[in-house]
KOLMI-854479 format. One record per residue (C-alpha): x, y, z. Coordinates in steps of 0.05 Angstrom, whole numbers, plus 5000, padded with zeros to 4 digits. Example, Ala and Ser with C-alpha at 12.3 -4.5 7.8 and 13.67 -1.06 7.14 Angstrom:
524649105156
527349795143
//
This chain:
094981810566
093382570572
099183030597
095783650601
087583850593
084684440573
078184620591
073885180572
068785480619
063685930614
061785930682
054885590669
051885070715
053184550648
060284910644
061384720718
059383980709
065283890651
070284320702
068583770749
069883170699
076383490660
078883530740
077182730751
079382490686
085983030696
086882690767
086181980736
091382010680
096182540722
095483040682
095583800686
089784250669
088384920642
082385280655
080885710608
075586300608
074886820551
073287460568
069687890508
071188560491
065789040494
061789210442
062289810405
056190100376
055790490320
048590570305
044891250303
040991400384
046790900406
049791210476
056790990465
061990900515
068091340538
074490920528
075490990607
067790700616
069690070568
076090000603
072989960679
067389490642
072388910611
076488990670
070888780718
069388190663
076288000670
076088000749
069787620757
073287120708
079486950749
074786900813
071086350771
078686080755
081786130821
075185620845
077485180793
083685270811
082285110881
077684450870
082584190827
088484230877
083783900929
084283310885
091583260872
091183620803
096584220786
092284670751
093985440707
088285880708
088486220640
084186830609
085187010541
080487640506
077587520444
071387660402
071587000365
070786390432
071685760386
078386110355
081286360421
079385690449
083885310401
089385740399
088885690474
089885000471
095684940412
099785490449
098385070527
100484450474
093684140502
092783440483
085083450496
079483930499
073983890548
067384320544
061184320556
054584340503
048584550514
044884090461
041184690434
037284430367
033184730312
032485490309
035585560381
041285280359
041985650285
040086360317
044486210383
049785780350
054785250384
062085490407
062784760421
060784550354
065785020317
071484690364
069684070347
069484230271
076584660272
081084400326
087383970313
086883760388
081383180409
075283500446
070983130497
064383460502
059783370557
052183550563
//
């Protein structure tokens, strides 16, 4: 059926409860799975009164995003060999989430998706927006979304 799974986290409570499905359905069909975690880069502001950042400052800042991100992946990691499943911890940086999500999964030659959605609606969801929702609308690759 599946041969390898990709699934994004965020490290959310909802994000956890699809980690814990994509590693069930992954150990069902025998497949492998990719965690995946993007790390943003920091912000640069460019307002007037803005304090910005030394280079060094925004370094020491992504890298601690980065290192709290592969402690998230090396749990998923973990729970996922507990059940059997070989699993690739994976963080990729990017500005854009729904874009560095898909080309996660074309380059890991995915053949599903699995995330989570928060089922945000009305003005939550058009000020907040939906990652999950822009996967679903651009990827080439099946996504299972779980709420």
């Amino acid at each position: 059926m599946y041969q390898r799974i990709l699934v994004a986290t965020d490290g959310s409570t909802l994000s956890k409860k699809a980690v814990t499905s994509a590693i069930a359905l992954a150990a069902t069909c025998g497949a492998e799975l990719v965690a995946l975690k993007v790390v943003p880069r920091y912000p640069q502001a460019y307002f007037e009164g803005s304090i910005p950042l030394s280079a060094e400052e925004i370094s020491r800042v992504e890298k601690q995003w980065n290192e709290s991100a592969m402690v998230q992946l090396s749990a998923i990691e973990k729970a996922a060999k507990a059940k059997g499943v070989v699993a690739k911890a994976m963080t990729v940086k990017s500005d854009v989430i729904s874009d560095a999500i898909i080309a996660a999964a074309k380059k890991q030659k995915a053949d599903l998706i699995v995330m989570a959605s928060h089922g945000r609606k009305g003005i939550k969801r058009l000020l907040l927006g939906s990652e999950t929702q822009q996967v679903l609308t651009h990827s080439q690759v099946p996504v299972l979304v779980l709420r």
